[in-house]
C-alpha positions as CSV (number, residue, x, y, z in Angstrom):
1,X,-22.3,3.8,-5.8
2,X,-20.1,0.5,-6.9
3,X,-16.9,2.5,-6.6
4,X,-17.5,3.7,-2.9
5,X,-18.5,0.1,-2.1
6,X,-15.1,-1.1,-3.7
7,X,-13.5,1.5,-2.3
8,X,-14.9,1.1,1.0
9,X,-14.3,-2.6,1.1
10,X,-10.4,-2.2,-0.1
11,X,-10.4,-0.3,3.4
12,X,-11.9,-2.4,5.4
13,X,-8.9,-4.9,5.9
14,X,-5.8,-4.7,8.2
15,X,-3.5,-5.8,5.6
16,X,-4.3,-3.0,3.3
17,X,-4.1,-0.3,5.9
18,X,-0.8,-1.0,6.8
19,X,0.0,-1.0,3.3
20,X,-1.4,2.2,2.9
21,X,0.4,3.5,5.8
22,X,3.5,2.7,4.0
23,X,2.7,3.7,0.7
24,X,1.8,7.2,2.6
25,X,5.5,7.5,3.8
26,X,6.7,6.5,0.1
27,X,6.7,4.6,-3.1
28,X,7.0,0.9,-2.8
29,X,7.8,-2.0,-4.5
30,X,6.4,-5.5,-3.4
31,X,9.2,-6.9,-2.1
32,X,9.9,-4.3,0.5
33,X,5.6,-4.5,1.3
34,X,6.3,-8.6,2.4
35,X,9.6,-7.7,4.1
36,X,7.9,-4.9,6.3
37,X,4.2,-6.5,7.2
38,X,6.2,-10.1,7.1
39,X,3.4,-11.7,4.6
40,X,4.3,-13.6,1.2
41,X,4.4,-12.2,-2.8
42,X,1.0,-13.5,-3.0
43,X,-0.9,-11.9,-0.7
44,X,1.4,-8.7,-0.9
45,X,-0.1,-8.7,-4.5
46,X,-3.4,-9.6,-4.0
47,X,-3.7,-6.5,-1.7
48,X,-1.9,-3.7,-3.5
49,X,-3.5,-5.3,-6.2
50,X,-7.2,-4.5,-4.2
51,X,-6.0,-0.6,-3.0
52,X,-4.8,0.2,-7.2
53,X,-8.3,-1.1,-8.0
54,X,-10.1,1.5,-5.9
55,X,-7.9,4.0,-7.3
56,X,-5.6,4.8,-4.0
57,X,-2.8,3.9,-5.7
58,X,-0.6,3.9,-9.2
59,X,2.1,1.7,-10.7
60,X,4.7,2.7,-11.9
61,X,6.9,-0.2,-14.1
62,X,10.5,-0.3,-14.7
63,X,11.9,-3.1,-16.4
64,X,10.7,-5.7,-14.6
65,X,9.9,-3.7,-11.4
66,X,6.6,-2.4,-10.2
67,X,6.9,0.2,-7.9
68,X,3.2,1.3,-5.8
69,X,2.4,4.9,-4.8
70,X,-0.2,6.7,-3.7
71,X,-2.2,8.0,-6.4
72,X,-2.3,12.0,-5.8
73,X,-4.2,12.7,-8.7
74,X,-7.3,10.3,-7.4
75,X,-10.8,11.9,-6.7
76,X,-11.5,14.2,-4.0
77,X,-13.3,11.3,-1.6
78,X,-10.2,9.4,-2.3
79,X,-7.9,12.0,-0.9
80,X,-10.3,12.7,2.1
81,X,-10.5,8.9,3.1
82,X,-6.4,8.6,2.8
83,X,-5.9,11.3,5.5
84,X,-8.5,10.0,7.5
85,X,-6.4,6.9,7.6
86,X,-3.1,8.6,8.2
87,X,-4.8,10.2,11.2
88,X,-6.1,7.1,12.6
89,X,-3.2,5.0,12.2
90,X,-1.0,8.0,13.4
91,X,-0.6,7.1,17.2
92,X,-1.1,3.2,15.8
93,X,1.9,1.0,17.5
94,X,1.8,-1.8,15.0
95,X,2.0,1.1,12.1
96,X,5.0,2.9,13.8
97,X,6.8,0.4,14.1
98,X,5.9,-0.9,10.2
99,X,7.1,2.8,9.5
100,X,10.2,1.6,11.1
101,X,10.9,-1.4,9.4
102,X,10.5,0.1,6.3
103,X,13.9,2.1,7.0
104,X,15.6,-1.2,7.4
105,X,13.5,-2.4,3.7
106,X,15.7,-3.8,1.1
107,X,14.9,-3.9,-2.8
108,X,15.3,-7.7,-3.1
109,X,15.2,-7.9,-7.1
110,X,12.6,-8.6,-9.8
111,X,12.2,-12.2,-8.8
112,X,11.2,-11.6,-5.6
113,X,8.5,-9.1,-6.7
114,X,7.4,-10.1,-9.0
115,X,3.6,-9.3,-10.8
């Protein structure tokens, strides 16, 4: 029961649903997250930091870079809940346009993402 309240929480928040909606079109790191949603290291973090604890998504480190994914290996309810969300943020103005942005994304570095 605690993990479908955690994970049920982690959803419950714009911030993290546009995340996911980025994660969903492909990996991550945190710099490009702040670039695309416009929102600082912290609470870039704090958030992807929130969706990795429900188990939506994995890290992946290189060096000194953490890259975010979608965690395709995650339980069944986790998998059903992500494509609910694809399908309701799929006609979503605000996360078409964040799909957008995340074109024009740049890798900044590992001091501006850092963990």
């Amino acid at each position: 029961m605690r993990d479908l309240v955690r994970t049920a929480k982690a959803l419950s928040d714009e911030t993290r649903l546009r995340i996911l909606n980025l994660l969903l079109e492909r990996e991550c790191c945190v710099c490009e997250v702040m670039q695309v949603l416009d929102i600082s290291q912290t609470r870039a973090s704090r958030n992807l930091n929130i969706l990795l604890d429900a188990g939506f998504l994995k890290v992946r480190k290189e060096g000194l870079w953490a890259y975010y994914s979608i965690d395709t290996d995650s339980e069944n309810y986790l998998s059903l809940l992500l494509k609910a969300v694809e399908q309701g943020l799929k006609d979503n103005k605000v996360a078409n346009l964040d799909k957008e942005h995340l074109k024009e994304a740049k890798r900044l570095g590992p001091e501006s993402c850092r963990q």
